[in-house]
TIRO-2110 file (N, C-alpha, C; in Angstrom, 1 decimal):
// TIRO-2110
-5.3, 12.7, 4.9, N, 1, A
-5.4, 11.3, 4.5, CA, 1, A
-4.2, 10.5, 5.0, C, 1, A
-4.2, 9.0, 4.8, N, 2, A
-3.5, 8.4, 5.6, CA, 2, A
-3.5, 7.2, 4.5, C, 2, A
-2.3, 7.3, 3.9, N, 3, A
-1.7, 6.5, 3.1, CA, 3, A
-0.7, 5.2, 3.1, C, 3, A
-1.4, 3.9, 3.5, N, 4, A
-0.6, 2.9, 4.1, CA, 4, A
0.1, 1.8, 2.8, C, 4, A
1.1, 2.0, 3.2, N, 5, A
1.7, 0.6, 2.0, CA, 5, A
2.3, -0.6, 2.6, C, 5, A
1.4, -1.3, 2.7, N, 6, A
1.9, -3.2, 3.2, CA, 6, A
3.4, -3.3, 2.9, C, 6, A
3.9, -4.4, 3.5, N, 7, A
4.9, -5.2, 3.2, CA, 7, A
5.6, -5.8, 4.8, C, 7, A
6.9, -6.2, 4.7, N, 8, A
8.0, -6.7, 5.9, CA, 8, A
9.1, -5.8, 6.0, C, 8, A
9.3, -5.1, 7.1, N, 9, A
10.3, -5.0, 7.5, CA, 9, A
11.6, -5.9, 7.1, C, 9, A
12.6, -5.1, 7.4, N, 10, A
14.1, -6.0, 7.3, CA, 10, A
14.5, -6.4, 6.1, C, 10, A
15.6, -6.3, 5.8, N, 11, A
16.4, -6.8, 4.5, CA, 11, A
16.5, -8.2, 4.0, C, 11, A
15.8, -9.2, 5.0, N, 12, A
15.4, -10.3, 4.8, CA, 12, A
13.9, -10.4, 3.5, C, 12, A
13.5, -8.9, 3.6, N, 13, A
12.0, -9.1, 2.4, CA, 13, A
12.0, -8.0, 1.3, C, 13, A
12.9, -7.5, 1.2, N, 14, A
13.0, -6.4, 0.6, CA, 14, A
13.1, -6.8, -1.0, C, 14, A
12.2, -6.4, -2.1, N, 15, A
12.3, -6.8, -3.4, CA, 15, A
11.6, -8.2, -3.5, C, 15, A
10.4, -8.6, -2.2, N, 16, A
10.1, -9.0, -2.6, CA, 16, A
8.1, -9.1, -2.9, C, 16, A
7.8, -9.8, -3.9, N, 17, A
6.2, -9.9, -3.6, CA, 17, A
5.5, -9.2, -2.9, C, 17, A
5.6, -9.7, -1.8, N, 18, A
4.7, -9.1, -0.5, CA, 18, A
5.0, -7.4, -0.1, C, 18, A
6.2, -6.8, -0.9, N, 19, A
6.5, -5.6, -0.3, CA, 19, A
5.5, -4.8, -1.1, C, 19, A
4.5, -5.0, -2.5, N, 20, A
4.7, -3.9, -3.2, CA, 20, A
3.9, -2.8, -2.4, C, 20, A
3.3, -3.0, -1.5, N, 21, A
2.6, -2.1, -0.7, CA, 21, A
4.4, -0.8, -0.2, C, 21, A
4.9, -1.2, 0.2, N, 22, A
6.3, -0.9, 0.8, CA, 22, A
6.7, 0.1, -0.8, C, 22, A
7.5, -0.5, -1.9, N, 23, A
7.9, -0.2, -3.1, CA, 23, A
6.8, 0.9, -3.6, C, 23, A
5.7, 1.1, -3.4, N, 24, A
4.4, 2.2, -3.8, CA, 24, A
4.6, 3.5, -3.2, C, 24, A
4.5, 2.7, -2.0, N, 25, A
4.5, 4.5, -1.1, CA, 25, A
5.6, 5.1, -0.9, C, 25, A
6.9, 4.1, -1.5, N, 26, A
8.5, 4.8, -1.5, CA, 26, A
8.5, 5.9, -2.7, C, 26, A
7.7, 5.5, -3.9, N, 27, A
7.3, 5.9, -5.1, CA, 27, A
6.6, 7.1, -4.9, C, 27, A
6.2, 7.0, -4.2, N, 28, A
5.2, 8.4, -3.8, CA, 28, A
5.9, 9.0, -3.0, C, 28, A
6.3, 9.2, -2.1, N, 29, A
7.1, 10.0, -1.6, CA, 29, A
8.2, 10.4, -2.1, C, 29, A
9.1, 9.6, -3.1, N, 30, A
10.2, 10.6, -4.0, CA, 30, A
9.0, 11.5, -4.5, C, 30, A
7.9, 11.1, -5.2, N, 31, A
7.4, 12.4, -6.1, CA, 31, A
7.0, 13.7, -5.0, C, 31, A
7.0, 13.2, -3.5, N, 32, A
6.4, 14.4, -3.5, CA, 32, A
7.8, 15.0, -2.2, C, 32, A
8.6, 14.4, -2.7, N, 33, A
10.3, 15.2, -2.2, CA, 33, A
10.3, 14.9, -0.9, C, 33, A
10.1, 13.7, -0.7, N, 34, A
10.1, 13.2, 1.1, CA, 34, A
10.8, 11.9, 1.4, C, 34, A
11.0, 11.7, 2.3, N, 35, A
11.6, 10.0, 3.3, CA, 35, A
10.8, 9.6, 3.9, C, 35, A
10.5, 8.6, 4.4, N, 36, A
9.4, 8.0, 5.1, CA, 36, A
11.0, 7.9, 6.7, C, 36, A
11.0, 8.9, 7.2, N, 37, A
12.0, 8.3, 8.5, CA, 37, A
11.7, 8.3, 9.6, C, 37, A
10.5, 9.3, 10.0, N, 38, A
9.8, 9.0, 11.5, CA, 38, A
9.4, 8.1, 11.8, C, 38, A
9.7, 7.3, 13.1, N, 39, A
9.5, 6.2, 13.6, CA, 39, A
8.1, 6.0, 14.7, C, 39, A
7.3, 5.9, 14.4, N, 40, A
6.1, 6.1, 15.1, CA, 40, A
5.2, 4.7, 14.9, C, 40, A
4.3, 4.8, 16.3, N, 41, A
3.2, 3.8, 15.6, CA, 41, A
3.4, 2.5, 15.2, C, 41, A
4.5, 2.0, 15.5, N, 42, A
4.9, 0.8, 14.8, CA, 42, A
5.1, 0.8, 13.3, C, 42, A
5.5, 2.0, 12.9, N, 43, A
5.5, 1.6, 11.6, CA, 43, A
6.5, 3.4, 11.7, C, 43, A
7.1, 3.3, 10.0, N, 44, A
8.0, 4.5, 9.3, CA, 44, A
7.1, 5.3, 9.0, C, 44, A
6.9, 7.0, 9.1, N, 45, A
6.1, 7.8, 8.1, CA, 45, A
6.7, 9.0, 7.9, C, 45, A
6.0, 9.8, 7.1, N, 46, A
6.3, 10.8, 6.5, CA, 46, A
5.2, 11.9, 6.5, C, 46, A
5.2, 13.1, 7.1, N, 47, A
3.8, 13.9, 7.0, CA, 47, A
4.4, 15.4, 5.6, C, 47, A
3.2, 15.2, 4.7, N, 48, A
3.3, 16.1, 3.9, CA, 48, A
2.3, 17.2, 3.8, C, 48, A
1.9, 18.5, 3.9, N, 49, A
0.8, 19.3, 3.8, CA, 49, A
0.6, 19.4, 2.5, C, 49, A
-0.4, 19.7, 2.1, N, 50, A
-0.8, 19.2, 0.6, CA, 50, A
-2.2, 19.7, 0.8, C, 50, A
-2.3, 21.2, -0.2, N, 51, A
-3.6, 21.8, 0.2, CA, 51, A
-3.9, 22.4, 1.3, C, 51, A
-3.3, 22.3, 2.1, N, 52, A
-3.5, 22.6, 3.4, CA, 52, A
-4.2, 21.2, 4.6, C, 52, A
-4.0, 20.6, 3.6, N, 53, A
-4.4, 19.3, 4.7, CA, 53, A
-2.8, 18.3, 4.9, C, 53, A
-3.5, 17.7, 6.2, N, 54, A
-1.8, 16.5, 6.3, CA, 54, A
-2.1, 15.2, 5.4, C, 54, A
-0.9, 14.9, 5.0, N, 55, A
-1.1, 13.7, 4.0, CA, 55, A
-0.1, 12.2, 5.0, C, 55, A
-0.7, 11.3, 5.5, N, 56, A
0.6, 10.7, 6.6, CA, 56, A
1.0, 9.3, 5.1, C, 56, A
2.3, 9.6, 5.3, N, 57, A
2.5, 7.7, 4.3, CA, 57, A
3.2, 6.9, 5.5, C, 57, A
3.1, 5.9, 5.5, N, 58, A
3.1, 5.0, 6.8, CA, 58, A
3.7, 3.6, 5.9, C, 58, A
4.4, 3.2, 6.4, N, 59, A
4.7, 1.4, 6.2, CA, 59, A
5.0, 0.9, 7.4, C, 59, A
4.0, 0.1, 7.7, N, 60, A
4.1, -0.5, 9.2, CA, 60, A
5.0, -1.7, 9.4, C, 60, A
5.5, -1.6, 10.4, N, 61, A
6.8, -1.9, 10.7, CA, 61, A
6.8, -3.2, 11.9, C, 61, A
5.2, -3.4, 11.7, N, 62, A
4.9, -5.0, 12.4, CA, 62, A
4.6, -6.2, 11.9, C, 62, A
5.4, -6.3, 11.0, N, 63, A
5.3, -7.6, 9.8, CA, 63, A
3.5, -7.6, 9.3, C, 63, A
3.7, -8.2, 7.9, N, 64, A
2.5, -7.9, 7.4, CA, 64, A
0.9, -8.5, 8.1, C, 64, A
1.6, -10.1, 8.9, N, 65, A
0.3, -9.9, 9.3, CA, 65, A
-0.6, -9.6, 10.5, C, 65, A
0.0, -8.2, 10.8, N, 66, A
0.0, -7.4, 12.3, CA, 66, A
-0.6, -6.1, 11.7, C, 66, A
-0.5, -5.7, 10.4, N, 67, A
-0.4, -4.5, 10.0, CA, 67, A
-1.5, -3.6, 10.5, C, 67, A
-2.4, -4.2, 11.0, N, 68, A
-3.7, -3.2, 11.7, CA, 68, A
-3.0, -2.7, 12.9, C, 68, A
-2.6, -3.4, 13.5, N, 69, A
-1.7, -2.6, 14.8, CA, 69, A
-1.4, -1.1, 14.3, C, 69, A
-0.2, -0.9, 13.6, N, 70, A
0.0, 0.5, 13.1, CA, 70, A
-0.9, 1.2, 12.6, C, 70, A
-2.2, 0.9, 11.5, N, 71, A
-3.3, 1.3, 11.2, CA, 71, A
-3.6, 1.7, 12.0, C, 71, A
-4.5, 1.1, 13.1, N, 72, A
-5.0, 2.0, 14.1, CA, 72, A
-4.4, 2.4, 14.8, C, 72, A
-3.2, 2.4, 15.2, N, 73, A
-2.3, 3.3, 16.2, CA, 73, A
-2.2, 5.1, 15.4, C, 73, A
-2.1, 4.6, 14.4, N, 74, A
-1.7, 5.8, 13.3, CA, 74, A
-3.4, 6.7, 13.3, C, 74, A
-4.5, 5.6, 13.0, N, 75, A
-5.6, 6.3, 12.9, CA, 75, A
-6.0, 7.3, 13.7, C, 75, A
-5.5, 6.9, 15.0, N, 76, A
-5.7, 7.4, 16.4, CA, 76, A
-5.1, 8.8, 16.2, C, 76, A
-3.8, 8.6, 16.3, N, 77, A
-2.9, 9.8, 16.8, CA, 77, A
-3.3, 10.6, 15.8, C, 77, A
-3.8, 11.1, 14.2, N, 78, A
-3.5, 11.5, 13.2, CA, 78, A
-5.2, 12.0, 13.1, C, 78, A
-5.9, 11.4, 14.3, N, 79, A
-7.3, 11.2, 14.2, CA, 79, A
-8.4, 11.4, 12.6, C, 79, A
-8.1, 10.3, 12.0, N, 80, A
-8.2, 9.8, 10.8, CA, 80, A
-9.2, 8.6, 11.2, C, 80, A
-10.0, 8.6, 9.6, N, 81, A
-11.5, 7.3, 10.0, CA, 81, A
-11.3, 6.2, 8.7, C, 81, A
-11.9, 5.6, 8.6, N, 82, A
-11.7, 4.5, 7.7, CA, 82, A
-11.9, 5.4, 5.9, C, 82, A
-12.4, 6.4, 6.2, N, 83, A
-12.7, 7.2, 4.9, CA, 83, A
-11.4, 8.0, 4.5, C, 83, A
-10.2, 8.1, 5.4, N, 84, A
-9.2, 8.8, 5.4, CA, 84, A
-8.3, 8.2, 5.1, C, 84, A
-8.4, 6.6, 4.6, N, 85, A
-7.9, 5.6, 4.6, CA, 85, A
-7.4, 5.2, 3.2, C, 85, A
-5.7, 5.0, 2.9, N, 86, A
-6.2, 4.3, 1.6, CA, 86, A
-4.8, 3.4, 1.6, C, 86, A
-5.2, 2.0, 1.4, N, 87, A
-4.0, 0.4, 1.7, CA, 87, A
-3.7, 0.6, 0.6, C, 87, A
-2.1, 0.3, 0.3, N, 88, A
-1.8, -0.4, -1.1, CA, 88, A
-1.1, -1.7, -0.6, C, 88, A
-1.2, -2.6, -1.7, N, 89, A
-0.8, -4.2, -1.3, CA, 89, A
-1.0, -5.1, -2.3, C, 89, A
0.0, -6.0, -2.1, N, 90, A
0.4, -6.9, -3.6, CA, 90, A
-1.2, -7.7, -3.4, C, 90, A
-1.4, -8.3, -4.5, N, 91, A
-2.3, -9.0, -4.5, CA, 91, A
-2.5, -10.8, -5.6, C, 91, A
-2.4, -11.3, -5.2, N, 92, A
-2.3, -12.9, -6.3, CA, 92, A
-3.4, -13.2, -6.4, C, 92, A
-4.8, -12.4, -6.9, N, 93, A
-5.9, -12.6, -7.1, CA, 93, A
-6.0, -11.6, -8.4, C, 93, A
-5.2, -10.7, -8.7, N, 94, A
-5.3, -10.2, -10.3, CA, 94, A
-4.0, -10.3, -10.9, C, 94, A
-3.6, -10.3, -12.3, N, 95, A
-2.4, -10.5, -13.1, CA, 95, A
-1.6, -9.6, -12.5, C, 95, A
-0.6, -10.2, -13.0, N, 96, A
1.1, -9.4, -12.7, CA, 96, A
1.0, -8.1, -13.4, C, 96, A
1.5, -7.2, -13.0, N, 97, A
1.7, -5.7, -13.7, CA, 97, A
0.4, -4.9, -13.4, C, 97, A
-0.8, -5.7, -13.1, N, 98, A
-1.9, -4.7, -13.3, CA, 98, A
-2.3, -4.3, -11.9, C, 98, A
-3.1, -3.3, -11.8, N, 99, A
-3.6, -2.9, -10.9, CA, 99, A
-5.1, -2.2, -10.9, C, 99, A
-5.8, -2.6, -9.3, N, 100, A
-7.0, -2.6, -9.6, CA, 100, A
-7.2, -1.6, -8.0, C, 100, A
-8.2, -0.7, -8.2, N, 101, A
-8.3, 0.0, -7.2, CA, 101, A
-9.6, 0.1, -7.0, C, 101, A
-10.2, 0.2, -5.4, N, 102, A
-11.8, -0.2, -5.1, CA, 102, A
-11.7, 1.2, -3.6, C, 102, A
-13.0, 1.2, -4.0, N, 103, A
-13.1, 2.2, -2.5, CA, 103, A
-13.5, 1.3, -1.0, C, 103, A
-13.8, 0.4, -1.5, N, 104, A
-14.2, -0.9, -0.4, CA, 104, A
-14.0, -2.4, -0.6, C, 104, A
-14.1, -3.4, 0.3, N, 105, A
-14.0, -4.3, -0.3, CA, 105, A
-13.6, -5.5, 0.8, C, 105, A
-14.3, -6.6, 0.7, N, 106, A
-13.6, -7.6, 1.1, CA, 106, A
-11.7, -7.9, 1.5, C, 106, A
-11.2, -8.4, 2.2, N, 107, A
-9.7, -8.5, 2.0, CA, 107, A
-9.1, -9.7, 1.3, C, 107, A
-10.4, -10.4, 1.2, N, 108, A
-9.6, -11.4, -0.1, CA, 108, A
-8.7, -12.4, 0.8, C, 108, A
-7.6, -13.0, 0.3, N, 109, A
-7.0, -13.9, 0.5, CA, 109, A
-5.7, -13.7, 1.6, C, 109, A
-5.7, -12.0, 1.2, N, 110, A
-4.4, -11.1, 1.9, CA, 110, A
-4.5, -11.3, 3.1, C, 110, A
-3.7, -11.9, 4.4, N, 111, A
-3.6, -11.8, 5.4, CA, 111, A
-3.5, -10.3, 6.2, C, 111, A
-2.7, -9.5, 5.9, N, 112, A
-2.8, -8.2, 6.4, CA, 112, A
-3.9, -7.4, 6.1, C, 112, A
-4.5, -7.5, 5.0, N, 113, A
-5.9, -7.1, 4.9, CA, 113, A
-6.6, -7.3, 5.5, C, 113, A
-6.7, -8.4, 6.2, N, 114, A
-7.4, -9.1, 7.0, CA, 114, A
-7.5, -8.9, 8.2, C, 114, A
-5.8, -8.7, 8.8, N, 115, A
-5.4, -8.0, 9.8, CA, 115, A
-6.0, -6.6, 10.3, C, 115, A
-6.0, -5.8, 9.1, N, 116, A
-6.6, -4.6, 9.1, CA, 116, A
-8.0, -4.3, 9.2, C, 116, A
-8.7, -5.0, 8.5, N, 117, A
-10.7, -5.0, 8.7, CA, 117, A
-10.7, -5.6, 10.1, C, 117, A
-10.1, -7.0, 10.7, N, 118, A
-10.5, -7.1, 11.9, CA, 118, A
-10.2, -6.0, 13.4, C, 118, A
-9.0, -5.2, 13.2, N, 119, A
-8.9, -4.7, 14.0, CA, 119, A
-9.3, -3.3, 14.1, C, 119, A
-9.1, -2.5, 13.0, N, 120, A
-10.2, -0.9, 12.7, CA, 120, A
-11.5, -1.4, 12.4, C, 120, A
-12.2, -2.7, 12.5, N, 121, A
-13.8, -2.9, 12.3, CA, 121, A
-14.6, -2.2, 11.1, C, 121, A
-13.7, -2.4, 10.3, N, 122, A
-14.6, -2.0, 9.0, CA, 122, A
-13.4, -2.5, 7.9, C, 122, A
-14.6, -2.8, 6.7, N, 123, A
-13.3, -3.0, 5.1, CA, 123, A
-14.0, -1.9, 4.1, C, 123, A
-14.8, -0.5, 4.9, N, 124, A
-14.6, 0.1, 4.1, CA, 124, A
-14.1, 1.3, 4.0, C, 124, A
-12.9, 0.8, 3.3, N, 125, A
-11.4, 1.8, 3.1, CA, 125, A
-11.6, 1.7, 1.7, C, 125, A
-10.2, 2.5, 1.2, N, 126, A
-10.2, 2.7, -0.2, CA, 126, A
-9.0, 1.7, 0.0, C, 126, A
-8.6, 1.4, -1.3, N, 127, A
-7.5, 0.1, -1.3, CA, 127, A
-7.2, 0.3, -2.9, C, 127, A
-5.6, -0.1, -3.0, N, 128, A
-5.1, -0.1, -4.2, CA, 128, A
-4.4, -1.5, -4.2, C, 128, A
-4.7, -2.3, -5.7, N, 129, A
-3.7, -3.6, -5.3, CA, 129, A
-3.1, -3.4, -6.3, C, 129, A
-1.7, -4.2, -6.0, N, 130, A
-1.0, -4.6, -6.9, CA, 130, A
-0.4, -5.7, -7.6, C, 130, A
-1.4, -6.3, -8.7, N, 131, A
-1.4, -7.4, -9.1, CA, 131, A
0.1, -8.5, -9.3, C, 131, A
0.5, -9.5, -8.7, N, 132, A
1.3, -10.6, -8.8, CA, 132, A
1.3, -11.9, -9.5, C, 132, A
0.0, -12.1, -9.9, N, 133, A
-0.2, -13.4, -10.4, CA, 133, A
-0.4, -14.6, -9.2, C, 133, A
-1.3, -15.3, -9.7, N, 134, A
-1.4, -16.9, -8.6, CA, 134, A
0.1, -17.6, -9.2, C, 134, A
0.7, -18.4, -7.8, N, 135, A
1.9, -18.9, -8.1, CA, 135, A
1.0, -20.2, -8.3, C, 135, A
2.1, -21.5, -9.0, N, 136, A
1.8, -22.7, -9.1, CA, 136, A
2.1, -23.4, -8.0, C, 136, A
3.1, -23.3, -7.0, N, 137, A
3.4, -23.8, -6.0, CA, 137, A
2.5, -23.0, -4.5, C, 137, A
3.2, -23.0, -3.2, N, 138, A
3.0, -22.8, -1.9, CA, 138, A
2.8, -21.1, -2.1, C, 138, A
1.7, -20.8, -1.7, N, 139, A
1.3, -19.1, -1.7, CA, 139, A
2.4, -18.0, -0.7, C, 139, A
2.6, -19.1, 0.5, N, 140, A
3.6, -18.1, 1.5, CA, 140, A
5.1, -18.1, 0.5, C, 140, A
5.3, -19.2, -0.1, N, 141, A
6.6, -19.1, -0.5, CA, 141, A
6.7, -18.1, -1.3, C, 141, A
5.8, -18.1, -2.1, N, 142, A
5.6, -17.2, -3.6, CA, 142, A
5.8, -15.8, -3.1, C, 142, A
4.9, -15.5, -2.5, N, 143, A
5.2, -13.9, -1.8, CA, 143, A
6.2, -13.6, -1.2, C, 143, A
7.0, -14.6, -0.3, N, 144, A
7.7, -14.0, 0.1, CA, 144, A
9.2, -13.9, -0.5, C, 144, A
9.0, -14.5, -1.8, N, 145, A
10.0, -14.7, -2.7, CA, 145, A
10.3, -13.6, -3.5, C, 145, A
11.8, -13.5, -4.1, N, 146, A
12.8, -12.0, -4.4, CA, 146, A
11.7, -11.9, -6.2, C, 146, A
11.3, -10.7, -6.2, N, 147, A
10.7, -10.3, -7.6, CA, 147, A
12.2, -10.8, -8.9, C, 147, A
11.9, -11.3, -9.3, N, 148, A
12.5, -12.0, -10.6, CA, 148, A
13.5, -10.8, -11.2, C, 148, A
14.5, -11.1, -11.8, N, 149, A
15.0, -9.9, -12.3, CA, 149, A
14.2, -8.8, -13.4, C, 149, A
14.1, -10.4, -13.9, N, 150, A
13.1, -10.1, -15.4, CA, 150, A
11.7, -9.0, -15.6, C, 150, A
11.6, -9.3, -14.3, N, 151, A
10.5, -8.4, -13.7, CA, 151, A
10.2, -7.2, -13.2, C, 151, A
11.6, -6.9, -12.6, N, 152, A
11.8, -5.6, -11.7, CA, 152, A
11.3, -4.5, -12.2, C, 152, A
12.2, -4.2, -13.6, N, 153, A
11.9, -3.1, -14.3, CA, 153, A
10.4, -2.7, -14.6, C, 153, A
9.8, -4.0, -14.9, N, 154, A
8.4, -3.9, -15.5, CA, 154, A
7.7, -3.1, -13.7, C, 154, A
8.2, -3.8, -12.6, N, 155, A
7.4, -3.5, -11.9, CA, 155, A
7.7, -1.9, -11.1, C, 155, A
8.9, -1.9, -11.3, N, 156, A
9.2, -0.6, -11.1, CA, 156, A
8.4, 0.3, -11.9, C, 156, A
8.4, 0.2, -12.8, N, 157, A
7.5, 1.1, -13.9, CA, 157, A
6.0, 1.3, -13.5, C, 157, A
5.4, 0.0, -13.0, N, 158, A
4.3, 0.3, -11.9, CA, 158, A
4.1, 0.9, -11.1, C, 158, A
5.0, 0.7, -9.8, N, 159, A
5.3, 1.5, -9.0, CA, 159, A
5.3, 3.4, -9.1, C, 159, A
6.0, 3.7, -10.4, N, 160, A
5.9, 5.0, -10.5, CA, 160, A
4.6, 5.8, -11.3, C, 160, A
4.2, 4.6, -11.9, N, 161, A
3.0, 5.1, -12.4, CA, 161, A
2.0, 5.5, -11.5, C, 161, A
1.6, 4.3, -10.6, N, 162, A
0.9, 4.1, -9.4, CA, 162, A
1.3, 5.7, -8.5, C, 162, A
2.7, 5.8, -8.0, N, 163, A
2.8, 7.0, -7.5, CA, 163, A
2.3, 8.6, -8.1, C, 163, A
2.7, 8.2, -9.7, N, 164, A
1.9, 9.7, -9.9, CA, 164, A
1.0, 9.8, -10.2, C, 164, A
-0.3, 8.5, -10.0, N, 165, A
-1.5, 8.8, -10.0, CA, 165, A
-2.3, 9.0, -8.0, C, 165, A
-1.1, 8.3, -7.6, N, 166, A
-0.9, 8.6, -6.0, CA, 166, A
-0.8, 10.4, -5.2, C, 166, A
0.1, 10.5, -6.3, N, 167, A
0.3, 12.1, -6.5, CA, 167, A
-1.0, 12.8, -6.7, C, 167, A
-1.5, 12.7, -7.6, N, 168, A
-2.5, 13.5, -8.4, CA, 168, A
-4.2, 13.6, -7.1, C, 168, A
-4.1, 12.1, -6.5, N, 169, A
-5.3, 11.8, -5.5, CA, 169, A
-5.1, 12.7, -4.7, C, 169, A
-3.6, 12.9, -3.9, N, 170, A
-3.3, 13.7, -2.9, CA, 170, A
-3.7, 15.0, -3.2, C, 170, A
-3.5, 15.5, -4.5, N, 171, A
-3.7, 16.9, -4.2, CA, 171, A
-5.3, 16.7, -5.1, C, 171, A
-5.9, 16.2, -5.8, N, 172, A
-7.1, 16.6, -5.9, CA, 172, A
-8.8, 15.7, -5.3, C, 172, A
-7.8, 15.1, -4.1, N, 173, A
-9.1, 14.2, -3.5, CA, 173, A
-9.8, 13.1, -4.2, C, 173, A
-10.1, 13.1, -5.7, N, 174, A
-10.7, 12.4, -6.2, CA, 174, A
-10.4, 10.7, -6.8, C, 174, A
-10.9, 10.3, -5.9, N, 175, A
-10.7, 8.9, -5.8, CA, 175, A
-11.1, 7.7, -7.0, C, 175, A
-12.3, 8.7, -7.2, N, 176, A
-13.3, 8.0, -8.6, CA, 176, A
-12.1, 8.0, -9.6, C, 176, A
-10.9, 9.5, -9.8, N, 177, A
-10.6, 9.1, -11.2, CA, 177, A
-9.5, 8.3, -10.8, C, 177, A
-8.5, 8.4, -9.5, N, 178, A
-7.6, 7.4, -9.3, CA, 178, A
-8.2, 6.0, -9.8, C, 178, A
-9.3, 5.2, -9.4, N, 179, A
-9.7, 4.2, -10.1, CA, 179, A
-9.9, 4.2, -11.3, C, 179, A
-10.3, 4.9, -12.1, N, 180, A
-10.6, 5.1, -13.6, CA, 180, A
-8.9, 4.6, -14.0, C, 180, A
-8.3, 5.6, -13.7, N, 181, A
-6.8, 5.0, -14.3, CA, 181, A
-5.9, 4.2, -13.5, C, 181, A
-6.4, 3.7, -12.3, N, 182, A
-5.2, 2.3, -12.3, CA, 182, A
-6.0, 1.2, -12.5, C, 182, A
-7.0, 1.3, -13.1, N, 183, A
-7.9, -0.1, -13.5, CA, 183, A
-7.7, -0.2, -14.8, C, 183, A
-6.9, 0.9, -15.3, N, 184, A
-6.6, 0.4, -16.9, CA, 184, A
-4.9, -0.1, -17.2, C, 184, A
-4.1, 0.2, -16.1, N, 185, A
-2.6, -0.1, -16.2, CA, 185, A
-2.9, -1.6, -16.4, C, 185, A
END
């Protein structure tokens, strides 16, 4: 399976909105005792055996709204299908803290989502979001703006939750209950 987490490159974006795809699959890989440091594909990964199958975590490293580039670069080499597939990514179409996970789906408003269905030719992947809230002001500003202090913790706590139900998919395939429980955080 092939586990992609959105966000930007560079310490210019880091901590912010648009990374939590980035902040997810960091979360998942402490749990499952790894770094994401190979440089491949346009993007960082990490390959874990798990069951006997390869698990790749990927954060693509061509700004977010390119992110299909590495997708399918990665699909390719790893020869992976859109079923092998699962995006995590902030999202300002469900509340802050929550999270909503679908096996398919439109990309909504998300530019790199967007990126991604047009260039692998399909939206149906599995997808995890991670809810932000609609800002009141400019959408690009908002995302790409530093997560609040006030906030961090709460979202950190997401993040790990998210990973050890991240964990749990990897080693037992089942996707139906990963959604069962991040549709209730």
């Amino acid at each position: 399976m092939l586990i992609v987490g959105l966000g930007n490159p560079t310490q210019e974006y880091e901590n912010t909105f648009h990374n939590m795809g980035f902040m997810t699959v960091d979360a998942l890989a402490r749990r499952l005792n790894k770094k994401l440091t190979k440089r491949e594909c346009q993007a960082v990964t990490v390959v874990k055996e798990v069951n006997g199958e390869k698990v790749i975590l990927a954060k693509p490293h061509t700004y977010m709204n390119l992110s299909g580039m590495a997708v399918k670069a990665l699909m390719a080499k790893y020869g992976q299908t859109a079923d092998d597939l699962v995006v995590i990514y902030d999202d300002v179409d469900i509340p802050r803290f929550t999270v909503r996970s679908r096996a398919s789906g439109n990309p909504g408003t998300h530019n790199g989502m967007k990126n991604i269905v047009a260039t692998i030719g399909t939206s149906m992947f599995k997808r995890v979001r991670i809810g932000i809230g609609k800002p009141e002001g400019d959408l690009a500003s908002y995302v790409l703006s530093r997560i609040p202090e006030d906030d961090r913790k709460t979202f950190d706590e997401v993040f790990d939750k998210v990973g050890a139900l991240l964990e749990d998919y990897v080693k037992d395939g089942d996707f139906e209950k990963l959604m069962r429980e991040t549709n209730v955080i």
